[in-house]
Backbone bond lengths (Angstrom), bond angles and torsions (degrees), N, CA, C in turn:
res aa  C-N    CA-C-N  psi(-1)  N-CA   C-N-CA  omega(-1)  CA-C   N-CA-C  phi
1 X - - - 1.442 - - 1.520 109.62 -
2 X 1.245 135.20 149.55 1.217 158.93 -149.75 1.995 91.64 -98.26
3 X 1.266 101.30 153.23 1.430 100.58 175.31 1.239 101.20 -80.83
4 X 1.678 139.82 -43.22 1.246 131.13 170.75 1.220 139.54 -23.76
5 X 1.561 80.04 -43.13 2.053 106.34 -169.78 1.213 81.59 -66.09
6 X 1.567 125.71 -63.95 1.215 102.19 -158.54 1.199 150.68 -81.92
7 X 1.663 107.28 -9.64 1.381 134.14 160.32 1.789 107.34 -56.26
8 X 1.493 120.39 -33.63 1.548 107.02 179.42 1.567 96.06 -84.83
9 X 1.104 133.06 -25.14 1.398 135.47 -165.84 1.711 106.09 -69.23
10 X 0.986 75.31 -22.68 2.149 80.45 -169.63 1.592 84.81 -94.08
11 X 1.124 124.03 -60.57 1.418 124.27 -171.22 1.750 110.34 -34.88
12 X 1.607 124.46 -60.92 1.118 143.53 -171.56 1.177 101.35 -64.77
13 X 1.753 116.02 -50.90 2.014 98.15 176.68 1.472 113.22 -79.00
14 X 1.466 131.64 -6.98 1.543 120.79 176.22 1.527 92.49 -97.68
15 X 0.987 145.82 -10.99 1.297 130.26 -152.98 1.316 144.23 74.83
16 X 1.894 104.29 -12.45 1.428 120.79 -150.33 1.447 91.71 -130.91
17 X 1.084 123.33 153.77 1.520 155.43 136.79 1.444 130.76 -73.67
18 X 1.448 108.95 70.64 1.388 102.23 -172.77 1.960 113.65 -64.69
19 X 1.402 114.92 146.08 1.680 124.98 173.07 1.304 97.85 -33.82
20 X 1.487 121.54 -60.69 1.309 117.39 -173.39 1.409 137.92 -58.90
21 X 1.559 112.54 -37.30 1.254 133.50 138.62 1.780 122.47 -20.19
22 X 1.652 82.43 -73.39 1.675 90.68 -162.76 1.722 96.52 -69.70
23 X 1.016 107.45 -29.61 2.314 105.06 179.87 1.732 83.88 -57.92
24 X 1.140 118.00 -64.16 1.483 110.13 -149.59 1.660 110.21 -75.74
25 X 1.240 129.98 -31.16 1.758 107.70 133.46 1.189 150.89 -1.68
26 X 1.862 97.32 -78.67 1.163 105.46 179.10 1.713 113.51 -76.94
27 X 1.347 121.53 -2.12 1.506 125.61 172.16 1.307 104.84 -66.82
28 X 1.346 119.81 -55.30 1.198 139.51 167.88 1.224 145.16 -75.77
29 X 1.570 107.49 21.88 1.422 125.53 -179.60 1.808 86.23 -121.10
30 X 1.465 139.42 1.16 1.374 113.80 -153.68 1.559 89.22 -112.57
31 X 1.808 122.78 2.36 1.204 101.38 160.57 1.437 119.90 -107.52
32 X 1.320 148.09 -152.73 1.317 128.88 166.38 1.538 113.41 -72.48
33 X 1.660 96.31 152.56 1.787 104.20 -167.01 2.247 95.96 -114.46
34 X 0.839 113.77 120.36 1.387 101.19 152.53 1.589 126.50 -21.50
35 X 1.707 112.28 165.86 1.260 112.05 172.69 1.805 113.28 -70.10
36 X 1.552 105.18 -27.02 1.442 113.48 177.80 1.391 131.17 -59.01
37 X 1.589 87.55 -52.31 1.575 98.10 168.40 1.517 128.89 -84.06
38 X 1.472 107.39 -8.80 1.530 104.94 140.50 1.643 120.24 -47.03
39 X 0.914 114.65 -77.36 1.463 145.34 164.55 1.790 104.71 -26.56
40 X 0.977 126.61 -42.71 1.313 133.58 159.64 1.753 105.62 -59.04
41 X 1.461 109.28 -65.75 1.458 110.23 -154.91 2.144 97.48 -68.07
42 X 1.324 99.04 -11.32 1.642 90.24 -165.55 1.049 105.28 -92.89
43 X 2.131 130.29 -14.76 1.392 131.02 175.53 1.695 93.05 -93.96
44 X 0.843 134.28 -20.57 1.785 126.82 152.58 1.432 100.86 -43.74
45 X 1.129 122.87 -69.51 1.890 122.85 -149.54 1.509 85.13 -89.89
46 X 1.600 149.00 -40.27 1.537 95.06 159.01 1.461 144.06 -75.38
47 X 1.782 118.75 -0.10 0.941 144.50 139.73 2.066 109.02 -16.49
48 X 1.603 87.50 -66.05 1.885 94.85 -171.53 1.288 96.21 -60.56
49 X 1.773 107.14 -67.32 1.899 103.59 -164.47 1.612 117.44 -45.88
50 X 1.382 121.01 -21.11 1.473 125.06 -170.15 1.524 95.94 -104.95
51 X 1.338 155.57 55.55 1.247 155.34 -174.70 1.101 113.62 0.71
52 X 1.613 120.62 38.67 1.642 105.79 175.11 1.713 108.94 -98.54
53 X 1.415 117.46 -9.61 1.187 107.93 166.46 1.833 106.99 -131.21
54 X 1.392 108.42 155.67 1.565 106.59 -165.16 1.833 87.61 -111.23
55 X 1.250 111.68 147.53 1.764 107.93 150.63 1.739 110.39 -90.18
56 X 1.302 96.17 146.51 1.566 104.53 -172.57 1.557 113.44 -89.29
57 X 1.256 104.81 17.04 1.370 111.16 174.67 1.467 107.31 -115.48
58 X 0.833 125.90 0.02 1.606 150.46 -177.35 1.312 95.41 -104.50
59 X 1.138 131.07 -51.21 1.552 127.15 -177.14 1.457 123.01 -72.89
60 X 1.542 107.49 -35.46 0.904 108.52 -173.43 2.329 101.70 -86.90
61 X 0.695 119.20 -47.52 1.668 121.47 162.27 1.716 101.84 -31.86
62 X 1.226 105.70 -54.24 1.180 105.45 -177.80 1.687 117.42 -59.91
63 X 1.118 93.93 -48.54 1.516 114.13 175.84 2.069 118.26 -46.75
64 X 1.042 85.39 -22.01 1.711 104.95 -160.32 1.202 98.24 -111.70
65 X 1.341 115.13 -43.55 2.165 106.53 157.52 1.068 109.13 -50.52
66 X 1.275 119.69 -89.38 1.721 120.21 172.21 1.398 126.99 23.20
67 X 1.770 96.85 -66.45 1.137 127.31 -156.54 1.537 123.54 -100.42
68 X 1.496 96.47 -0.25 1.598 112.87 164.22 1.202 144.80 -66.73
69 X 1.100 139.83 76.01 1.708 123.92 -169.15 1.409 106.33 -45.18
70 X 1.800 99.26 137.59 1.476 101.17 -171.46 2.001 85.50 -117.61
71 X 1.118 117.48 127.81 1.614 120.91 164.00 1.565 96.27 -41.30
72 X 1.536 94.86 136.00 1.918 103.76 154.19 1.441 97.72 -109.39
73 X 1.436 100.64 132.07 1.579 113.88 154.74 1.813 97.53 -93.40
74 X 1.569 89.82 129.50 1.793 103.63 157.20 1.275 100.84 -103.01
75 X 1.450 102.88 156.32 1.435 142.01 -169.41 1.343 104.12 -105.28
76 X 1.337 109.89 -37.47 1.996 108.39 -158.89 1.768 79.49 -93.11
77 X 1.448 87.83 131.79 1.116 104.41 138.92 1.698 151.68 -141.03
């Protein structure tokens, strides 16, 4: 098995996309990929569009918006 396969394979049964994961992907997407591991990386990305797996770099951005104080401007005065 391909390290790809198995980086989406872990991804799809945890649900998650670890940073480390998704860096070591894209290392490994920049030389040529098989027809399989196409096929891997494309049930990953409907994986994302269908919320069954999250990236943890997405979560965590998210996480850190959240958690921002945003100034209120009032109007009434």
């Amino acid at each position: 098995m391909s390290e790809i396969f198995i980086l989406v394979k872990n991804a799809l049964k945890s649900g998650y996309l670890t940073i480390e994961a998704e860096q070591r992907l894209h290392q490994l997407t920049l030389g040529q990929c098989s027809l399989f591991e196409i096929d891997s990386l494309l049930k990953l990305q409907q994986a994302f569009l269908t919320n069954l797996v999250k990236k943890e770099t997405y979560e965590r951005k998210r996480s850190q918006l959240l958690t921002q104080t945003v100034p209120v401007i009032s109007f009434i005065q």
